[in-house]
Structures are given as C-alpha cells and as structure tokens.
Backbone as a ProteinNet text record, in pm:
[ID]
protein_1_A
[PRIMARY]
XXXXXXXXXXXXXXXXXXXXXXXXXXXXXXXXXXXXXXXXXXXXXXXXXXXXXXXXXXXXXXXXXXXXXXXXXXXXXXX
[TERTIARY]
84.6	0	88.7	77.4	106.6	143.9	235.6	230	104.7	56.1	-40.8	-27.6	62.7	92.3	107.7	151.9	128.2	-8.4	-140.1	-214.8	-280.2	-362.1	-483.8	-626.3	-652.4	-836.5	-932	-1016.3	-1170.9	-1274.9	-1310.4	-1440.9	-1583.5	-1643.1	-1764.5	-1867	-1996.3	-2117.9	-2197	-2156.9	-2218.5	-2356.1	-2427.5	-2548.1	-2601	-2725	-2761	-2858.2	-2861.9	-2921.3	-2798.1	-2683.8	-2585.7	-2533.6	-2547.4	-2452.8	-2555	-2657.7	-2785.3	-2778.8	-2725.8	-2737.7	-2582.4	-2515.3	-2374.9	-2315.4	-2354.2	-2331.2	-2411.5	-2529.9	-2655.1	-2738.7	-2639.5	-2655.3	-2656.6	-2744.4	-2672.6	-2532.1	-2435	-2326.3	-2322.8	-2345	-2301.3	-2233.5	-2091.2	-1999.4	-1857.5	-1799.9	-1734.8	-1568.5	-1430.9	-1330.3	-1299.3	-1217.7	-1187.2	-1090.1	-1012.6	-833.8	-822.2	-801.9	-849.9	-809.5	-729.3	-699.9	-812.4	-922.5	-1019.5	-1131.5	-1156.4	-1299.7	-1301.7	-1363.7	-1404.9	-1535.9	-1544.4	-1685.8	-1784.5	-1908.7	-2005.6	-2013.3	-2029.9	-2051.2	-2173	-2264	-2359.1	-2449.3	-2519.6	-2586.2	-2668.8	-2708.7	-2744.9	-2739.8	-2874.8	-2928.2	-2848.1	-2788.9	-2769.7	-2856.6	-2880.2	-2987.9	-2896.3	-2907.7	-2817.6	-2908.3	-2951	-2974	-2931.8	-2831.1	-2751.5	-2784.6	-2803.5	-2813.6	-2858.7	-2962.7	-3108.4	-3004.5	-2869.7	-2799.5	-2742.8	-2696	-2574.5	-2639.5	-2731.5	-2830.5	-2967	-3007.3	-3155.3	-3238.5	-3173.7	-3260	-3133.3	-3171.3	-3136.7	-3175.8	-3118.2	-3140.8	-3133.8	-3255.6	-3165.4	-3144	-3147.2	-3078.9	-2954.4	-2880.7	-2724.7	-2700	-2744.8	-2672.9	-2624.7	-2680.3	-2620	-2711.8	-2659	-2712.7	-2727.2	-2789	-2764.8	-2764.7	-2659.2	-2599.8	-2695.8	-2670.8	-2783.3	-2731.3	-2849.6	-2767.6	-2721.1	-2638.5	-2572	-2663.5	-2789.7	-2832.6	-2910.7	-2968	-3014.6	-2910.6	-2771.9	-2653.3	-2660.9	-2609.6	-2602	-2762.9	-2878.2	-2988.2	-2961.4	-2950.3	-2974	-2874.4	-2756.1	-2679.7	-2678.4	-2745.2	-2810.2	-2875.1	-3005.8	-3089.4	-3042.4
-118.4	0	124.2	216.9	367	426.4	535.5	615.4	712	724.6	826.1	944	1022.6	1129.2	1141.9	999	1002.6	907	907	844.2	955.9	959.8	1069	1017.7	1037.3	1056.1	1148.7	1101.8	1170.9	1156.8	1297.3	1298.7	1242.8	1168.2	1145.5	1142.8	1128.1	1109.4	1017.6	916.6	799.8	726.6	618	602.6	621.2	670.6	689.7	563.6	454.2	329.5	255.3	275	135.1	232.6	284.4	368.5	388	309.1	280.3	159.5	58.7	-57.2	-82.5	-43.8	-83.1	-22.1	125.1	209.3	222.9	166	224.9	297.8	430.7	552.9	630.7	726.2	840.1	870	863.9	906.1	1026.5	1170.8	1288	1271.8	1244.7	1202.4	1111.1	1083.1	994.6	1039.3	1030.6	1032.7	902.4	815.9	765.1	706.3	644.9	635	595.8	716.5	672.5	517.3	460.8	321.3	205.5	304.5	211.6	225.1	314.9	365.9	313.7	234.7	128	182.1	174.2	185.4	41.7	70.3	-39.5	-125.5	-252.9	-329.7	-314.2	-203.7	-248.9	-90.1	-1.8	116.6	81.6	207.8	214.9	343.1	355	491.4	509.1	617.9	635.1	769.7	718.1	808.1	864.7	1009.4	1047	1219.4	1270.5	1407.1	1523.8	1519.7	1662.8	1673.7	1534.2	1499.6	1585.7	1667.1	1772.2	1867.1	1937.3	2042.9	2012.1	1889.7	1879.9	1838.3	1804.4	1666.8	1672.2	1711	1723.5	1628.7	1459.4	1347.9	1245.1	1112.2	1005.3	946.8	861	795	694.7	569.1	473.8	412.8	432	377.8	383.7	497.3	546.2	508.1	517.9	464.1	568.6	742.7	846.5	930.6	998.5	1101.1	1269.2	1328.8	1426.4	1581.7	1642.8	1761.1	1884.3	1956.9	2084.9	2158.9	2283.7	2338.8	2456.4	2514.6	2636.4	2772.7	2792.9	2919.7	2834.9	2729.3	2681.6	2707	2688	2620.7	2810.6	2864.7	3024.2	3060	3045.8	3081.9	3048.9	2912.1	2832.5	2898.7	2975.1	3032.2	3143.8	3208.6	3341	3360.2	3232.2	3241	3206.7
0	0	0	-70.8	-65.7	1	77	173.9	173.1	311.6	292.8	234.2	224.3	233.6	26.7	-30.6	-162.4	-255.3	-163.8	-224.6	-205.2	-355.1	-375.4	-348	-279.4	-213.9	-307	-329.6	-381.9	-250	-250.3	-197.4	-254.4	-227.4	-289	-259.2	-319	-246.9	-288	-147.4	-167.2	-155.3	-196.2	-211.5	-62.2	-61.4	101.1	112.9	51	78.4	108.7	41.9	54.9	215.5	220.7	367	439.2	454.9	554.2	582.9	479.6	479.9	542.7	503.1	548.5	685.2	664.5	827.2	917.9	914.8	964.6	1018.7	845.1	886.8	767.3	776.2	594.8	668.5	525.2	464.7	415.1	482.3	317	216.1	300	191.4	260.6	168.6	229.7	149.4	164.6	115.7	51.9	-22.5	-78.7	-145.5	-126.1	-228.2	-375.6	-445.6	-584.6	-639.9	-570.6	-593	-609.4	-463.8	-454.4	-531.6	-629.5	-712	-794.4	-794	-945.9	-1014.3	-1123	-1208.9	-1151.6	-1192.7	-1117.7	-1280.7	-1224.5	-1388.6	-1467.3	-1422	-1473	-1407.8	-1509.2	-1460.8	-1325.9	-1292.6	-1099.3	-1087.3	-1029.3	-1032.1	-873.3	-842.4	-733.2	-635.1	-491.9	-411.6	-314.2	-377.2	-287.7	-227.6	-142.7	-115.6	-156.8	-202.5	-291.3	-477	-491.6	-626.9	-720.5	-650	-763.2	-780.4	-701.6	-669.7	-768.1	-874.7	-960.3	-1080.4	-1080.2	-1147.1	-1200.3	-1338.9	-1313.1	-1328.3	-1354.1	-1352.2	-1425.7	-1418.4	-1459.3	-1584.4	-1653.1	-1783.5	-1749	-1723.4	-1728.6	-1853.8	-1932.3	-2077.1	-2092.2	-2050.1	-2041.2	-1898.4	-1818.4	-1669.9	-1617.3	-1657.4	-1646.3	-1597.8	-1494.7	-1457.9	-1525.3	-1509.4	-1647.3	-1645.3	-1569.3	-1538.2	-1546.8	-1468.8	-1444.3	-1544.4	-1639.6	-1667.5	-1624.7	-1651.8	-1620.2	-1570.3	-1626.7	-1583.7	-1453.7	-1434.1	-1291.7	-1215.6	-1188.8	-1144.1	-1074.2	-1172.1	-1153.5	-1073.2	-1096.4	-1046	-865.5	-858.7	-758.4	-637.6	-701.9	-605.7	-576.6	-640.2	-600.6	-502.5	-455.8	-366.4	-205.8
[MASK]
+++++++++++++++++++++++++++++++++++++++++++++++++++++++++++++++++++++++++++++++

C-alpha cells in the first residue's frame, strides 16, 4: 500500500441506501483512495440528497445522470 501522504483521495457522495445498509446511517460524503474507485458493472441509479444540486434526472438507458444546466446552477446560487 502507498504512503499516505502520496495516495490521492476523492471525496464522494455515496449512495444513502448502501450507507444505511452498510453504516446504519446516511453518509453525506465519504473520502476515498483513488486506488479504490471502481466503475459499477452495470448502470445504478444512485440516491443520494444533494443529487437535484448537480443533477436534473437520470437515464436509465445510459446509466447516467444528467448535469444541471448552467443558468439553474447560476440561479440556484443566487438564492
């Protein structure tokens, strides 16, 4: 394993069902070692509380979530 001091971490925000089920607790967010972030094999909508803030809905055809756009993004921080 890595020295800490040279492994890079991501913050993320993880599913608030699997971190109910696993912590038995919501997760906001969690850090991460980019070593450990794998892609999922297979699309998965993820439930997370911040989601609407980045996100204005899901596909599941693409397995993708599908980015706010810019004048919401700008609106939303105004208020």
């Amino acid at each position: 394993m890595p020295e800490p001091s040279t492994t890079c971490s991501r913050q993320v925000l993880p599913d608030e069902n699997d971190c109910v089920k696993l912590f038995k607790a919501v997760r906001i967010s969690k850090y991460v070692a980019q070593e450990n972030i794998e892609p999922l094999p297979y699309p998965r909508r993820c439930t997370h509380r911040v989601l609407p803030n980045y996100f204005e809905g899901y596909d599941p055809i693409t397995g993708r979530h599908a980015s706010v756009t810019a004048s919401r993004v700008h609106s939303s921080t105004l208020t």
